[in-house]
Backbone atoms as SQL, in Angstrom:
CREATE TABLE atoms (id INTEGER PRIMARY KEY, chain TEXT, resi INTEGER, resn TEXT, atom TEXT, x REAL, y REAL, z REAL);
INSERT INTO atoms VALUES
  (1, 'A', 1, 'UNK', 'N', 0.838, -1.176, 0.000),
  (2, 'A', 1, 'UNK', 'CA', 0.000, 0.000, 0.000),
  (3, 'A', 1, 'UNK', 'C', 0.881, 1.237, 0.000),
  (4, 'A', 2, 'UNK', 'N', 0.448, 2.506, -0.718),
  (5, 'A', 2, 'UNK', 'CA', 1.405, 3.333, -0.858),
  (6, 'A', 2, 'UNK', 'C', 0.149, 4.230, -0.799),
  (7, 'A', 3, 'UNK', 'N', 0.131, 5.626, -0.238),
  (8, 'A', 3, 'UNK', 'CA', -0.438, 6.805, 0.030),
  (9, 'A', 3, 'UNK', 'C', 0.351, 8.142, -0.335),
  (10, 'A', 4, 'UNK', 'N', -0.944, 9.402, 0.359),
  (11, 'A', 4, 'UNK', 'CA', -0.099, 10.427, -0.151),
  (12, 'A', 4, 'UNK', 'C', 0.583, 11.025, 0.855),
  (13, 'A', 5, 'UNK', 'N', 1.026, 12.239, 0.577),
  (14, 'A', 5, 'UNK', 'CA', 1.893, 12.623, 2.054),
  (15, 'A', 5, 'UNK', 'C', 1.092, 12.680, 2.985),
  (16, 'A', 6, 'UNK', 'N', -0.066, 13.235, 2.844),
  (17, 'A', 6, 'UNK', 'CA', -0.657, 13.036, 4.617),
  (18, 'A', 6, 'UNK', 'C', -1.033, 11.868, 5.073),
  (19, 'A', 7, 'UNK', 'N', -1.334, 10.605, 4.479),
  (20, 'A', 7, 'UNK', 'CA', -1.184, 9.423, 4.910),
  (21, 'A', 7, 'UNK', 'C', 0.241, 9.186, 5.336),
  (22, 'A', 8, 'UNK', 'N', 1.205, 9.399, 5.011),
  (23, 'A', 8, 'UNK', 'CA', 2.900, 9.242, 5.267),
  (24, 'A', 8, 'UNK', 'C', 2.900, 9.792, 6.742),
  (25, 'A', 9, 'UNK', 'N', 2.195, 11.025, 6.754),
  (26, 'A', 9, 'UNK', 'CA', 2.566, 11.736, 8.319),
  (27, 'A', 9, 'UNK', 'C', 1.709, 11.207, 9.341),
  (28, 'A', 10, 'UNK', 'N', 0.486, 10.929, 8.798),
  (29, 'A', 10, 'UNK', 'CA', -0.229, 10.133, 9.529),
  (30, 'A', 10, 'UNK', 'C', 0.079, 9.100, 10.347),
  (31, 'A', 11, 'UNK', 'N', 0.655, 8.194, 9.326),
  (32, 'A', 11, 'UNK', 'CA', 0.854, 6.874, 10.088),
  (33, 'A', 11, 'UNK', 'C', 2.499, 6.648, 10.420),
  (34, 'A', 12, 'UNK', 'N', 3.170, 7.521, 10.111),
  (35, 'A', 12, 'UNK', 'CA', 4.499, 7.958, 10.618),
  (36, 'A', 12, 'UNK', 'C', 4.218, 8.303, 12.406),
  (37, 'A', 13, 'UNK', 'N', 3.706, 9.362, 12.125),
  (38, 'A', 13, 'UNK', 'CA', 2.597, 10.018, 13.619),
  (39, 'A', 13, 'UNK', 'C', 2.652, 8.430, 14.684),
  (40, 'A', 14, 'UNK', 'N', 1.908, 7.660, 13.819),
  (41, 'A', 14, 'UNK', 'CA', 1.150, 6.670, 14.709),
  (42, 'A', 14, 'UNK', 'C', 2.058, 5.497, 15.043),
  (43, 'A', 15, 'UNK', 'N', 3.069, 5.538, 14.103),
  (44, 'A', 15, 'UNK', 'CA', 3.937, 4.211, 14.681),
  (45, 'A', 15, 'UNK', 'C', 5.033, 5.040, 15.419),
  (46, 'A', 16, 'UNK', 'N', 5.376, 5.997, 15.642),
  (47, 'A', 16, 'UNK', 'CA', 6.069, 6.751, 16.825),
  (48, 'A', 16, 'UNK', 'C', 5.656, 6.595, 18.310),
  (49, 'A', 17, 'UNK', 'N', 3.957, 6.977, 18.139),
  (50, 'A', 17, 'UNK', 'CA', 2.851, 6.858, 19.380),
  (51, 'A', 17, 'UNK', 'C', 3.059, 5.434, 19.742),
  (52, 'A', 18, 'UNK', 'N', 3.295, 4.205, 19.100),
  (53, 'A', 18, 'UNK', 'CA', 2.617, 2.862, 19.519),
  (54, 'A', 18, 'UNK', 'C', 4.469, 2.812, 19.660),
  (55, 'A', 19, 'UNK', 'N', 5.691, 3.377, 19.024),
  (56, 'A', 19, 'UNK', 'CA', 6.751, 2.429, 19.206),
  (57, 'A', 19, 'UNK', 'C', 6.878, 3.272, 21.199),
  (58, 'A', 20, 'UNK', 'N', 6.277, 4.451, 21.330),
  (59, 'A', 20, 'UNK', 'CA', 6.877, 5.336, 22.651),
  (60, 'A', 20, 'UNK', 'C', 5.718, 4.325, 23.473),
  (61, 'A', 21, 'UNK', 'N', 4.461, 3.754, 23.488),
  (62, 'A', 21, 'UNK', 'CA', 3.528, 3.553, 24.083),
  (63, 'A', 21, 'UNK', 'C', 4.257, 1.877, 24.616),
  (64, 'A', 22, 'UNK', 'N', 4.938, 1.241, 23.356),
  (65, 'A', 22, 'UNK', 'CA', 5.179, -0.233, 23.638),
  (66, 'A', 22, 'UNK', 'C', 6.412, -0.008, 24.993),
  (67, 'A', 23, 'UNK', 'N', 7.348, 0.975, 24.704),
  (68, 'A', 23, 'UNK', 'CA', 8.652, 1.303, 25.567),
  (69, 'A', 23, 'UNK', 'C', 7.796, 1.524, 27.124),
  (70, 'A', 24, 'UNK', 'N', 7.306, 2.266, 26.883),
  (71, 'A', 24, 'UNK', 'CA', 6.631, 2.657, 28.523),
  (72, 'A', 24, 'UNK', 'C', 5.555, 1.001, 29.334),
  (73, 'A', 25, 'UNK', 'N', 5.150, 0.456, 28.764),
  (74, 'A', 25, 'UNK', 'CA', 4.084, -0.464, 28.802),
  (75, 'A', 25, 'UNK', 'C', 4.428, -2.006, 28.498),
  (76, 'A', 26, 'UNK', 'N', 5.129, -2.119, 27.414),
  (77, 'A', 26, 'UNK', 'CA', 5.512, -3.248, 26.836),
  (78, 'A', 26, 'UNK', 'C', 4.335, -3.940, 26.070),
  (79, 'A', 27, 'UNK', 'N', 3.239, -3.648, 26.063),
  (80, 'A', 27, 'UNK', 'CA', 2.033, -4.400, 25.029),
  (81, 'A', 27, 'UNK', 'C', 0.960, -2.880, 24.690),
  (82, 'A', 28, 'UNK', 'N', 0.530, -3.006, 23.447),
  (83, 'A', 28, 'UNK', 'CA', -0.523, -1.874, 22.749),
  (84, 'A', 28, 'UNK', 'C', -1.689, -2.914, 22.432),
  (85, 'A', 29, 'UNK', 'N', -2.699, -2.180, 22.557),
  (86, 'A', 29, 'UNK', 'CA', -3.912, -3.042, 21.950),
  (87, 'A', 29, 'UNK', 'C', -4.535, -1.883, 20.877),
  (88, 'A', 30, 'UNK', 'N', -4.341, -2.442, 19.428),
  (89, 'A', 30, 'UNK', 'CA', -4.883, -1.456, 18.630),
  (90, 'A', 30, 'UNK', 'C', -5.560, -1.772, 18.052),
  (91, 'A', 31, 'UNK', 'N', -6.535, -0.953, 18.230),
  (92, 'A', 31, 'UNK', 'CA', -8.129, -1.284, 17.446),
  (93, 'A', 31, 'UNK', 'C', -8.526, -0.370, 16.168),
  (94, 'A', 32, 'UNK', 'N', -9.454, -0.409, 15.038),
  (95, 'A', 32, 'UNK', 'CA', -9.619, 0.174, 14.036),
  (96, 'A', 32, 'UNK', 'C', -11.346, 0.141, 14.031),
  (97, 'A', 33, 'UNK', 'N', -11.986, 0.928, 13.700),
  (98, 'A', 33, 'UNK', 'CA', -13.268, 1.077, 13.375),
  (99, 'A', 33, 'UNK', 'C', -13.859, 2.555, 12.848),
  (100, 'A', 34, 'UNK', 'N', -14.811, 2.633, 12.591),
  (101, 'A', 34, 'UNK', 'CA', -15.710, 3.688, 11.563),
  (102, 'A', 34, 'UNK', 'C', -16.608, 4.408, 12.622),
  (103, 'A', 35, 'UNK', 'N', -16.102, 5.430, 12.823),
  (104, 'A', 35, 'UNK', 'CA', -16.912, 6.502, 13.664),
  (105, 'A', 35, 'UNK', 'C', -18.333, 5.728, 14.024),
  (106, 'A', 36, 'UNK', 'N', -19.097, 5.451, 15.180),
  (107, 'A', 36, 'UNK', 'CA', -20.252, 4.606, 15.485),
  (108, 'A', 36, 'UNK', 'C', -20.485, 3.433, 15.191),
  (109, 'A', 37, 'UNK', 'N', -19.191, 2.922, 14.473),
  (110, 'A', 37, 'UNK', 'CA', -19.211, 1.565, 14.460),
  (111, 'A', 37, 'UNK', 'C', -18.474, 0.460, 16.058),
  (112, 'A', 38, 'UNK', 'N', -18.071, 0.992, 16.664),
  (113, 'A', 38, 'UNK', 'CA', -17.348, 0.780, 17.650),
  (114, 'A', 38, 'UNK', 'C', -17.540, -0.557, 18.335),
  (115, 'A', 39, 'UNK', 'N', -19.328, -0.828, 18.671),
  (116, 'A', 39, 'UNK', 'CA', -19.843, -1.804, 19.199),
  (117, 'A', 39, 'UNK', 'C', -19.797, -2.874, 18.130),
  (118, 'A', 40, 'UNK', 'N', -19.729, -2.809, 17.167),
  (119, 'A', 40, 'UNK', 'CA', -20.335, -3.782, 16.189),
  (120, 'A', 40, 'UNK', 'C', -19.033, -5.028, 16.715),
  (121, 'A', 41, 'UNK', 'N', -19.091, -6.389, 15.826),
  (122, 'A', 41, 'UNK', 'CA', -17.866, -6.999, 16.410),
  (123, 'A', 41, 'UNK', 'C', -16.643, -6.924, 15.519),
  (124, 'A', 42, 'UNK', 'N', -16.099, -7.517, 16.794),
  (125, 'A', 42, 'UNK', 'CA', -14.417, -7.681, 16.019),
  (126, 'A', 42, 'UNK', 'C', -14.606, -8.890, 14.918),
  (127, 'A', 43, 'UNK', 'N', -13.868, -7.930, 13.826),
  (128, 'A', 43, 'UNK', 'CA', -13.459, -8.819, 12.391),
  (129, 'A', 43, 'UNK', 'C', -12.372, -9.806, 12.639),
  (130, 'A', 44, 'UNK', 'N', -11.425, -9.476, 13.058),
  (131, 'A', 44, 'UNK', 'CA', -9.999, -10.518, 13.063),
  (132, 'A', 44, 'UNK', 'C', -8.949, -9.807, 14.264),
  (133, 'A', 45, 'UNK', 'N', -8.556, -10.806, 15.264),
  (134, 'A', 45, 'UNK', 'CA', -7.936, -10.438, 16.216),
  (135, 'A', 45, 'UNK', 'C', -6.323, -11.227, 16.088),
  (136, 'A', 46, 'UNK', 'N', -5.485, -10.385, 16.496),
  (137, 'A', 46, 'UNK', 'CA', -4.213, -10.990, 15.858),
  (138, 'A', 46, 'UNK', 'C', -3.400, -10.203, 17.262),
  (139, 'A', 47, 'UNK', 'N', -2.240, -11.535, 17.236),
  (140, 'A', 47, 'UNK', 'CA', -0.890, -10.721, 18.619),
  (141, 'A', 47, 'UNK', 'C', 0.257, -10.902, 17.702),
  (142, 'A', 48, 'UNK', 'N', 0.511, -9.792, 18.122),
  (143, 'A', 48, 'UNK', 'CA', 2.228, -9.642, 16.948),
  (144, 'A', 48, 'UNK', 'C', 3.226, -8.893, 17.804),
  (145, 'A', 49, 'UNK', 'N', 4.231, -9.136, 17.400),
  (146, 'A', 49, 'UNK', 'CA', 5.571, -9.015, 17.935),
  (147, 'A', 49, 'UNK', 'C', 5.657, -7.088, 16.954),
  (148, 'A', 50, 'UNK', 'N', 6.259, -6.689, 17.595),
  (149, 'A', 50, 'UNK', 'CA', 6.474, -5.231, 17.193),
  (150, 'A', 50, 'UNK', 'C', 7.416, -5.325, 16.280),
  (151, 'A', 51, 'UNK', 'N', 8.267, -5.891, 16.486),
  (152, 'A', 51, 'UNK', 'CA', 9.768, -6.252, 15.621),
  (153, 'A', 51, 'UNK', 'C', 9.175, -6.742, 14.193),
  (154, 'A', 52, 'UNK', 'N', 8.148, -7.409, 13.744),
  (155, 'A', 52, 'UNK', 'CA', 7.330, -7.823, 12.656),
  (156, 'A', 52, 'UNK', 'C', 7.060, -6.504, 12.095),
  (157, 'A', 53, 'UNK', 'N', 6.857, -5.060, 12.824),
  (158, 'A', 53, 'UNK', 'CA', 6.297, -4.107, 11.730),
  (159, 'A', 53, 'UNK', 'C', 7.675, -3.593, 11.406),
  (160, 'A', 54, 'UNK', 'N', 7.783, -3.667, 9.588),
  (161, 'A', 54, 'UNK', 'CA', 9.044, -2.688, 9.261),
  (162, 'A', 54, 'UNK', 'C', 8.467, -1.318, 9.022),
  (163, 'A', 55, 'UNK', 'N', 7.764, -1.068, 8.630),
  (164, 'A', 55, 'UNK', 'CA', 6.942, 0.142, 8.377),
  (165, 'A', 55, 'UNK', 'C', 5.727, 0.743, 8.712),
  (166, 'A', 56, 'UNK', 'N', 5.883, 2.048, 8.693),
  (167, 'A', 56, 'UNK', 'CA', 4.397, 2.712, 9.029),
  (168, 'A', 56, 'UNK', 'C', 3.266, 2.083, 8.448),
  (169, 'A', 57, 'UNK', 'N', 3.409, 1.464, 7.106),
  (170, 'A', 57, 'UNK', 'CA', 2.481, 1.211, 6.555),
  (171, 'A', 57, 'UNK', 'C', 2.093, -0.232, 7.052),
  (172, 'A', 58, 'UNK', 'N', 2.711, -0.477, 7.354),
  (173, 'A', 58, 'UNK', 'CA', 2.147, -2.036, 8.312),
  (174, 'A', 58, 'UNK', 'C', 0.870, -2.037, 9.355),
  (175, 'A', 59, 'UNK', 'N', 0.999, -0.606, 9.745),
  (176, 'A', 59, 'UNK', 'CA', -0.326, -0.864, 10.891),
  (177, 'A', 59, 'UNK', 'C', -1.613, -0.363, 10.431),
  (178, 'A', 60, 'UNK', 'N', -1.598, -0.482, 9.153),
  (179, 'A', 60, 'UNK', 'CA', -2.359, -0.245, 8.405),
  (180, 'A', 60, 'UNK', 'C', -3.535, -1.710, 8.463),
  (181, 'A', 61, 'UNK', 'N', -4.607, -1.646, 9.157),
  (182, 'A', 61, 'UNK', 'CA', -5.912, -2.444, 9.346),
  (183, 'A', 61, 'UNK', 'C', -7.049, -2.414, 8.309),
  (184, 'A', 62, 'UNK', 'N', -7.947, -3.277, 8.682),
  (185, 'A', 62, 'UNK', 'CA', -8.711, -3.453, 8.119),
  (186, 'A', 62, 'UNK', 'C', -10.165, -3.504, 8.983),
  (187, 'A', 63, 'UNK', 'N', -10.901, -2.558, 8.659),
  (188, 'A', 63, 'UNK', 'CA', -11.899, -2.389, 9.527),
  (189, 'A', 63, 'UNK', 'C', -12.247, -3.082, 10.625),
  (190, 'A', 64, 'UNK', 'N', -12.427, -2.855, 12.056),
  (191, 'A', 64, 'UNK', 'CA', -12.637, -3.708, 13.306),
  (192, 'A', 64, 'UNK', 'C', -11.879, -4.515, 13.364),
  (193, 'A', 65, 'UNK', 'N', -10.859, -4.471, 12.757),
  (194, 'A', 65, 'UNK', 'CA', -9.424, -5.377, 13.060),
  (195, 'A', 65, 'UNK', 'C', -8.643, -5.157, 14.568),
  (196, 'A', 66, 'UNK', 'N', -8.751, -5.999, 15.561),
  (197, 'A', 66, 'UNK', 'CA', -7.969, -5.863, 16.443),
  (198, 'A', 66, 'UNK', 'C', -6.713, -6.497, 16.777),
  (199, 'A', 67, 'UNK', 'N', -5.700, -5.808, 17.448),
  (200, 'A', 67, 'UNK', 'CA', -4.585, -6.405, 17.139),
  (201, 'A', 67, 'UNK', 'C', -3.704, -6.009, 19.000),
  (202, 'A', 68, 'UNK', 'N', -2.762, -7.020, 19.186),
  (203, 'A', 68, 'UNK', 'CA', -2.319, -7.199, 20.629),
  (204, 'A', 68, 'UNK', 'C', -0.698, -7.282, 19.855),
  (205, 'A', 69, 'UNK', 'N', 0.010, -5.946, 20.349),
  (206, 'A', 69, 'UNK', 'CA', 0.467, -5.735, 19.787),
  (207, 'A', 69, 'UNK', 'C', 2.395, -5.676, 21.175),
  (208, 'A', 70, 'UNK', 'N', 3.135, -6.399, 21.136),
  (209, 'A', 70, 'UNK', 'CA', 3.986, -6.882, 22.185),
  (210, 'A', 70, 'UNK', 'C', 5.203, -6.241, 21.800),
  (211, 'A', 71, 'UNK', 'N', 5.797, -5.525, 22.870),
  (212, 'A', 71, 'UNK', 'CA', 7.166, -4.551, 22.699),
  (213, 'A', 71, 'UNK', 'C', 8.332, -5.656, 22.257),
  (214, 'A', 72, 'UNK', 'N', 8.395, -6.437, 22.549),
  (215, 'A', 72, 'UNK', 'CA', 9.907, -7.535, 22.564),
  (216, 'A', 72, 'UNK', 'C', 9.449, -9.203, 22.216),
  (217, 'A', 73, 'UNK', 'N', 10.388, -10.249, 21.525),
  (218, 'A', 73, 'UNK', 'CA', 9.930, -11.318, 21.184),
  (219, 'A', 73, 'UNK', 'C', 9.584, -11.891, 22.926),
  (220, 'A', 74, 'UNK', 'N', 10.550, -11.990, 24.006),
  (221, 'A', 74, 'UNK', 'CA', 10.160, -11.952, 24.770),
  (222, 'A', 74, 'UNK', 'C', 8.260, -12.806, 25.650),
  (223, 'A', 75, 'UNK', 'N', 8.399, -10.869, 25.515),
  (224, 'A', 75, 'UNK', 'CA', 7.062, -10.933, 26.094),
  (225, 'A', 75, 'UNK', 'C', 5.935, -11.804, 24.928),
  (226, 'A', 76, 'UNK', 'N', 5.982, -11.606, 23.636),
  (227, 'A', 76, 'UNK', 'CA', 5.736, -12.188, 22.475),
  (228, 'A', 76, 'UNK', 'C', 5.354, -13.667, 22.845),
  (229, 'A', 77, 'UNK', 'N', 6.578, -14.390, 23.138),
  (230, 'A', 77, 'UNK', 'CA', 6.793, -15.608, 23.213),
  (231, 'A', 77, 'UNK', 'C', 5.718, -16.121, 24.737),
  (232, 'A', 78, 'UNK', 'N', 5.870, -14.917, 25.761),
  (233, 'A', 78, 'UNK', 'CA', 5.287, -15.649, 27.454),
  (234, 'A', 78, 'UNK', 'C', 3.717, -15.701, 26.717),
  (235, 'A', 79, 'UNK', 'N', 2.946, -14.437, 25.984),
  (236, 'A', 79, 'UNK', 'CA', 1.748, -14.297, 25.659),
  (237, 'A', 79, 'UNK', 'C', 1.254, -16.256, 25.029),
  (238, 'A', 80, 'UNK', 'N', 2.129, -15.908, 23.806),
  (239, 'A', 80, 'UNK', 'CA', 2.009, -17.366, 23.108),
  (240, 'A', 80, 'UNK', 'C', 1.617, -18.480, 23.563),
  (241, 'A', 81, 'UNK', 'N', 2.977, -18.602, 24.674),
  (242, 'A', 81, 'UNK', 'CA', 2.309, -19.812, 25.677),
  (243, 'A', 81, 'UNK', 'C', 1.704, -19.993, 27.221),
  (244, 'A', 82, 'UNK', 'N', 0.965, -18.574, 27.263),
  (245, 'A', 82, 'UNK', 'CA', 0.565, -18.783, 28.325),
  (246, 'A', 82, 'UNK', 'C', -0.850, -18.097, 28.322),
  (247, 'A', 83, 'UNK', 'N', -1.122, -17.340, 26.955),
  (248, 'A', 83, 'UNK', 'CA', -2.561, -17.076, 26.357),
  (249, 'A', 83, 'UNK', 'C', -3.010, -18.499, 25.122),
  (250, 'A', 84, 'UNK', 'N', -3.765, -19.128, 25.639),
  (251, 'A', 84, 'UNK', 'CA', -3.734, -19.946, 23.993),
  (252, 'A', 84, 'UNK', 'C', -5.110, -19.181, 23.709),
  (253, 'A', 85, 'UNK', 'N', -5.773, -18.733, 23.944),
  (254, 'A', 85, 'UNK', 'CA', -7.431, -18.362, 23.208),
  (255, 'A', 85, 'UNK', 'C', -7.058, -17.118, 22.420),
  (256, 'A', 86, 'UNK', 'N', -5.770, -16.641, 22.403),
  (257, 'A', 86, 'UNK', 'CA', -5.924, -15.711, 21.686),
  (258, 'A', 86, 'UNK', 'C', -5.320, -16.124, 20.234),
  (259, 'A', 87, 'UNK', 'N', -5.603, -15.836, 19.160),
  (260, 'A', 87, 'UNK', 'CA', -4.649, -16.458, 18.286),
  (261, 'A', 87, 'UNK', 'C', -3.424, -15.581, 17.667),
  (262, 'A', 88, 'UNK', 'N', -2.604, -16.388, 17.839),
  (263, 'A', 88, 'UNK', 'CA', -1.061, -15.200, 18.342),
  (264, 'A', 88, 'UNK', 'C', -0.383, -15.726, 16.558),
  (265, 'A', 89, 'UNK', 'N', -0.707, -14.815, 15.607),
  (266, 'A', 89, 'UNK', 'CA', 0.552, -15.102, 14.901),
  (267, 'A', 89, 'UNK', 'C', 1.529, -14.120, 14.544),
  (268, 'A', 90, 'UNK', 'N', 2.503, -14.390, 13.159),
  (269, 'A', 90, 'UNK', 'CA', 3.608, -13.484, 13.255),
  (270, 'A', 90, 'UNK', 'C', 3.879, -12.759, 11.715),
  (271, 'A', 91, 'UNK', 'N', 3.682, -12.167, 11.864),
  (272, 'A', 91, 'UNK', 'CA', 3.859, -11.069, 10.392),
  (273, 'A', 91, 'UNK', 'C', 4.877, -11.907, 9.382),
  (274, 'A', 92, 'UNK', 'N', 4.711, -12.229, 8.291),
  (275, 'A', 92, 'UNK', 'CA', 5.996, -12.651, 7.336),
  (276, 'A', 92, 'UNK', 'C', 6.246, -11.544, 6.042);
């Protein structure tokens, strides 16, 4: 996916916010939805390792897409095996 510059600053913006949010916290939970869509349900829930996004354009979702999102393989790895209901995979 490729955008224009204000998509660039946008989501430049936003993977700054989630890389300063993972440092302080160590896990982000990022959610996507359409102004009043909020309640409706989750489309696809995914846990990913931070190290998986190379680019801004990676956190780029897909409507009601939720995503559990882990500062270090680490913590990555304790989630994996010690959450199984969530389904944990890994960006390729």
């Amino acid at each position: 996916m490729k955008g224009n510059a204000i998509d660039e600053k946008c989501l430049a913006l936003l993977y700054s916010y989630i890389d300063e949010a993972l440092q302080a916290s160590g896990i982000v939970e990022y959610f996507t939805s359409w102004n009043g869509e909020e309640g409706l349900p989750i489309t696809k829930i995914r846990s990913i390792c931070w190290a998986d996004i190379k680019t801004p354009y990676d956190l780029v979702l897909a409507d009601r897409d939720f995503w559990e999102i882990a500062g270090s393989d680490e913590l990555y790895e304790v989630f994996q095996n010690h959450m199984p209901f969530t389904p944990f995979t890994r960006i390729e």
